[in-house]
N, C-alpha and C positions, 0 to 999 in steps of 0.2 A: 621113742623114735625107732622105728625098723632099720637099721643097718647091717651087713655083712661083714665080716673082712671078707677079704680077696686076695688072691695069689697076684704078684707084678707078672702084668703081662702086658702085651701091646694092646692099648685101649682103643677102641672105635666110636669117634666121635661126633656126634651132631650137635651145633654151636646154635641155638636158633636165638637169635638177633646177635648175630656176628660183627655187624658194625657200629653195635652201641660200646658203653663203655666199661661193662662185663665182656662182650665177645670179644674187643680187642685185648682185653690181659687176659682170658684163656687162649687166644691164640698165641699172645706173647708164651704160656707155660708149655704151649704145646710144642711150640717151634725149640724152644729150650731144650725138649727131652725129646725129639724121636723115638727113642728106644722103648718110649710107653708109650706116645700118645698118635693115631691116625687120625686126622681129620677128613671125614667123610662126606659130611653135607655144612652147609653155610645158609643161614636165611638173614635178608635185611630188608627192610621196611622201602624206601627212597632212595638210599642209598649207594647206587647202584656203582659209583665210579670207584669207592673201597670196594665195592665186595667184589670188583672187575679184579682189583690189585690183591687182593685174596685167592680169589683164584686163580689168578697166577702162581701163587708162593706155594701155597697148598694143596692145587689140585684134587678138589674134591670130588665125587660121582654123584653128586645131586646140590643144587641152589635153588630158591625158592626166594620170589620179591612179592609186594605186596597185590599188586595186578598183574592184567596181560599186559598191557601197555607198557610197563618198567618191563615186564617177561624179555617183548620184544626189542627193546632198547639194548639190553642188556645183550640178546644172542647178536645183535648188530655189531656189538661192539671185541665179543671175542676171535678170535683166529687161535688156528694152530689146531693140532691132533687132540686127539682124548679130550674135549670138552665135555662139560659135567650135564647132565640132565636140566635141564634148565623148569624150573614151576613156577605155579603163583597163588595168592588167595590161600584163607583157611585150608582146602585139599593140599593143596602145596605144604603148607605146614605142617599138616600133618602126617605127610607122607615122610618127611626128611625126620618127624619123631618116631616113626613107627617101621624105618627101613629093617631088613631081616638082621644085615650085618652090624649094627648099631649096636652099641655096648654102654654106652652114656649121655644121654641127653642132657646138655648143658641149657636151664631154659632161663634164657634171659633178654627174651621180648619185653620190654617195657609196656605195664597195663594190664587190663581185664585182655587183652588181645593174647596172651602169652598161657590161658585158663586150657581151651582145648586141646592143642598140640601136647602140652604137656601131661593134661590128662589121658589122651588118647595114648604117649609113651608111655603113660604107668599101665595102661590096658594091655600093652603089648609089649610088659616084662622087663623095661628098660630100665636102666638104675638113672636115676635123675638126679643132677647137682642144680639143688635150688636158688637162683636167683629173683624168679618174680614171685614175690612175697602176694601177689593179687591171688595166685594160686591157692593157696591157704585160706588168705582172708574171705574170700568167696565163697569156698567151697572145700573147710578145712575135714570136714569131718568124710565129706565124698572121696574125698582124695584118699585119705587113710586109710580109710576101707578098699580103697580099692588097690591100695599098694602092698595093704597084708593079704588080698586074697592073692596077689600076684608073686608075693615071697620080694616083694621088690628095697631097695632103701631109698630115701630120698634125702641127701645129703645137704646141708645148709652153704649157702655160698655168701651171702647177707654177714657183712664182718660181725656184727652183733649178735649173730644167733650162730656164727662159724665158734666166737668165745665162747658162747654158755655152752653148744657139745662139744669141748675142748675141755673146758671147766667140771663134764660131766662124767669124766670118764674115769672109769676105775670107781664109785659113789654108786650109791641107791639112793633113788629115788624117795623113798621115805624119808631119808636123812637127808634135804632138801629142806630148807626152811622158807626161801626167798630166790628168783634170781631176778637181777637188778641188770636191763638195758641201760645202753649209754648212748647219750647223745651229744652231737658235738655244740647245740644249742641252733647253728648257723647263724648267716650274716647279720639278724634283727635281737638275739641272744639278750641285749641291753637298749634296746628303743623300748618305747612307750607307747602306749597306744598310737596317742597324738601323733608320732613321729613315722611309727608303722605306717597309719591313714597317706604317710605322703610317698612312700617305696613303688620303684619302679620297677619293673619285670628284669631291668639292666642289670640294678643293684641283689636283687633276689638273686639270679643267676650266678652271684659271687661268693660263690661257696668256700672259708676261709679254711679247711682243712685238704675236703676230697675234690677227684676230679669224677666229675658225673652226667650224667643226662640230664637235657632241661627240666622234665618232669620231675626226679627228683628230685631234683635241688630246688625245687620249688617244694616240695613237699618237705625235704628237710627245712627252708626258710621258715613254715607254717606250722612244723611236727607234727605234720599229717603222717609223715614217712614213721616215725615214732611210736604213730598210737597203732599203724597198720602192723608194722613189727609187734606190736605187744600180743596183735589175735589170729599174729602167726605164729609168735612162742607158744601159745596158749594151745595151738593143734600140736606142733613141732613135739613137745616136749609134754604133754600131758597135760597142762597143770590148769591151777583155778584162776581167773583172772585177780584174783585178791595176792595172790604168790607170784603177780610180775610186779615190779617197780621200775620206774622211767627215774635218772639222774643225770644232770648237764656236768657234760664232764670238757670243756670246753680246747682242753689240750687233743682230744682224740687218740689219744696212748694207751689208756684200759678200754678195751673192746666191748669189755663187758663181762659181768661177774654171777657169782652163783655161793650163796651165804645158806651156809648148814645149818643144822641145830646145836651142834657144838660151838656155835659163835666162829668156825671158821669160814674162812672170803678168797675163794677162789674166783683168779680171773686170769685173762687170756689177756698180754701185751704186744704191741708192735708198732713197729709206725705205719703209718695209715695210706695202704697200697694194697687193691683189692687183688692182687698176686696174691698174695696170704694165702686169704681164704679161699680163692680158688683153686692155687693147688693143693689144699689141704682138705679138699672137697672132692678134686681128682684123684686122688693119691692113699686118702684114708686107708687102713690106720697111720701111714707111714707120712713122713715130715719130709720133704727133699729141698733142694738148691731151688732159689727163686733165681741167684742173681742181687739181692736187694740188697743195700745197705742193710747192717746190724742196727738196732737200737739200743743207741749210746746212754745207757744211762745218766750218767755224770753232764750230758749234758741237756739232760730233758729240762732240769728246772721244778719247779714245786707243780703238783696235779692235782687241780683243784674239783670241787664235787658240789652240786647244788639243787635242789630240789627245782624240779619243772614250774613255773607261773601259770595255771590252767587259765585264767582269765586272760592275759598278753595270747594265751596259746591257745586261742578255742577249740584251734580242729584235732590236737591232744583230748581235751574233752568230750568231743563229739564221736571222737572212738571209741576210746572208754563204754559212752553211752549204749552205743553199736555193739562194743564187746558184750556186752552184759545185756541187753535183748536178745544177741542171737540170731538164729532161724535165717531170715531172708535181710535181716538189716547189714550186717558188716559189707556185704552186696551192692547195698543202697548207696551207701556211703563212702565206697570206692567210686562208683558209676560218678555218683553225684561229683565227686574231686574231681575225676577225670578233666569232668566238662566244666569246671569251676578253673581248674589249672590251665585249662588249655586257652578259656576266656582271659584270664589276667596273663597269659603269654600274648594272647595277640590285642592286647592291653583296649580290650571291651568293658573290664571293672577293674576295682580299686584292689589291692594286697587285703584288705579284711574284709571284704565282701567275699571273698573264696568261704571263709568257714557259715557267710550269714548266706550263701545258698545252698551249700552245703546243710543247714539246720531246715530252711522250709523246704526242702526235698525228702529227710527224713522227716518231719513231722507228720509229714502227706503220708507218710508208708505206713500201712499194716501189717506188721514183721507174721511173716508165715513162717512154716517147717519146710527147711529146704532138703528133700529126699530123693530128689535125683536133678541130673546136672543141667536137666534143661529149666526146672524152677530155676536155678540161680541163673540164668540166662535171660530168662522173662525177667528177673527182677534187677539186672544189670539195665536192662532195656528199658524199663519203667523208670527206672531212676534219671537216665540219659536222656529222654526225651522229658520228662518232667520238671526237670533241672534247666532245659535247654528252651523251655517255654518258659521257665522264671527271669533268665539273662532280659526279657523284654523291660522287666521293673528299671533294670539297671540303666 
């Protein structure tokens, strides 16, 4: 992983999806510390009545919503002097990643939707704190290249992959035996198939540790979110997909670990508030005040560890699969969830029909080389409409 240190200075920041549930605890870290942090631009999807209350607090010089339409809604709705630039659409987006005065692009649009902006701020030298792990998985190897031609870093914001370069630091890389993702298992952890087959988009939504965005938490529910971490480790940190390992760690207290060839097991703990890893994503190398409770040892209790169930967890192994083809497939199989998640939200199919159209989407695919970023764009696109002609079975 390419990173810098850096001198504390006041940071200039672009939050793009500011009113999911990354943008709002980077804003909380940001408001914390004035003395480092400027918020400069804000993007949000629908949104529009938080990111109204945003700009208020922060007064940024540029927003950016998903259309004209929210555009318009939106300059309706402000008053008063120095109001911020107001955008819309992918230009929109990618203007608030690629401003001159920008110093940090926090990207944490939820989706393949979060792929351009952010690539476009590595084009344009910006150090990026990574929250949309689609980034990677899409298009891990374009992104890399194009962050070392830039001298850029791209720092983990993903509590799981914030532990393993936490856990990495001060080690080589050689002496690296394993690192082992954690999962919190989510709400279905202990159902049964049978039981799965009867889950409703309600109970999915009830994520027993983190607070998250609906897509997530469905992905956590399914460990789809799991297996896409594993082939964002797999860019993030170098390594072979045989040297990641997935364990259900159902307390959410070890973040995630990194086991040497000395037999020793470094891991990164806390209680489970994506403050952490955001300011520790902003802030690198340096640790500062959240605000957060400490975690209380004495009173966590025993921390339990258990191997994933690939079979209960198909869309864990249908990554896997993905990781280890390569090329255009980890692509596929983002596209393909997308539109599999988004059907079982607006409750079109069942909770385990998600990983079984997810599988004839990838079967259909002939995993190409993806060597520049509009392949992996065709092949987002191929998947989404493929996917979204198989929902008719359902």
């Amino acid at each position: 992983m390419n990173t810098k240190t850096r001198e504390d200075k006041v940071k200039n920041l672009s939050i793009l999806g500011s009113t999911g549930s990354i943008g709002v605890n980077a804003l909380k870290v940001a408001r914390a510390h004035p003395e480092r942090y400027r918020v400069l631009a804000l993007s949000a999807g629908k949104n529009i009545s938080l990111l109204q209350n945003q700009i208020e607090t922060f007064k940024p010089k540029a927003v950016a919503v998903l259309n004209e339409s929210l555009a318009m809604d939106l300059k309706k709705t402000l008053t008063g002097s120095n109001l911020p630039e107001i955008l819309f659409g992918p230009e929109g987006f990618k203007h608030l990643a690629t401003m001159d005065e920008i110093d940090t692009v926090i990207s944490a649009i939820t989706g393949a939707a979060g792929l351009m902006p952010t690539y476009e701020g590595i084009r344009a030298g910006k150090e990026i704190a990574l929250a949309n792990k689609e980034t990677m998985v899409m298009a891990g190897p374009l992104v890399l290249r194009e962050a070392e031609k830039q001298g850029i870093s791209i720092l983990p914001i993903d509590s799981e992959h914030s532990a393993i370069f936490q856990s990495l630091q001060g080690h080589q890389k050689e002496d690296v035996k394993r690192i082992i993702l954690t999962a919190s298992g989510g709400p279905f952890r202990n159902l049964s198939l049978k039981e799965m087959a009867r889950v409703t988009a309600a109970q999915a939504l009830k994520h027993p540790n983190w607070e998250m965005g609906p897509k997530i938490t469905i992905d956590s529910a399914t460990m789809m979110n799991k297996g896409l971490e594993i082939i964002e480790a797999k860019w993030l940190f170098n390594l072979p997909i045989e040297q990641i390992d997935v364990l259900i760690h159902p307390q959410s207290i070890v973040h995630s670990m990194v086991e040497y060839r000395d037999g020793s097991v470094i891991s990164q703990m806390g209680i489970p508030d994506m403050m952490i890893p955001i300011s520790y994503a902003l802030s690198y190398p340096r640790h500062i005040k959240t605000g957060l409770p400490p975690l209380e040892l004495t009173k966590v209790g025993p921390l339990n560890f258990e191997k994933p169930d690939l079979t209960r967890f198909k869309c864990l192994a249908l990554a896997l699969k993905a990781a280890s083809a390569g090329g255009s497939m980890p692509a596929v199989l983002n596209g393909a969830n997308e539109i599999a998640v988004d059907a079982f939200l607006k409750e079109k199919i069942g909770f385990l029909d998600i990983p079984k159209l997810i599988e004839q989407t990838m079967a259909a695919h002939k995993t190409h080389p993806i060597d520049q970023i509009d392949s992996v764009m065709d092949a987002d696109k191929w998947a989404r409409e493929r996917t979204t002609a198989n929902l008719i079975e359902y």
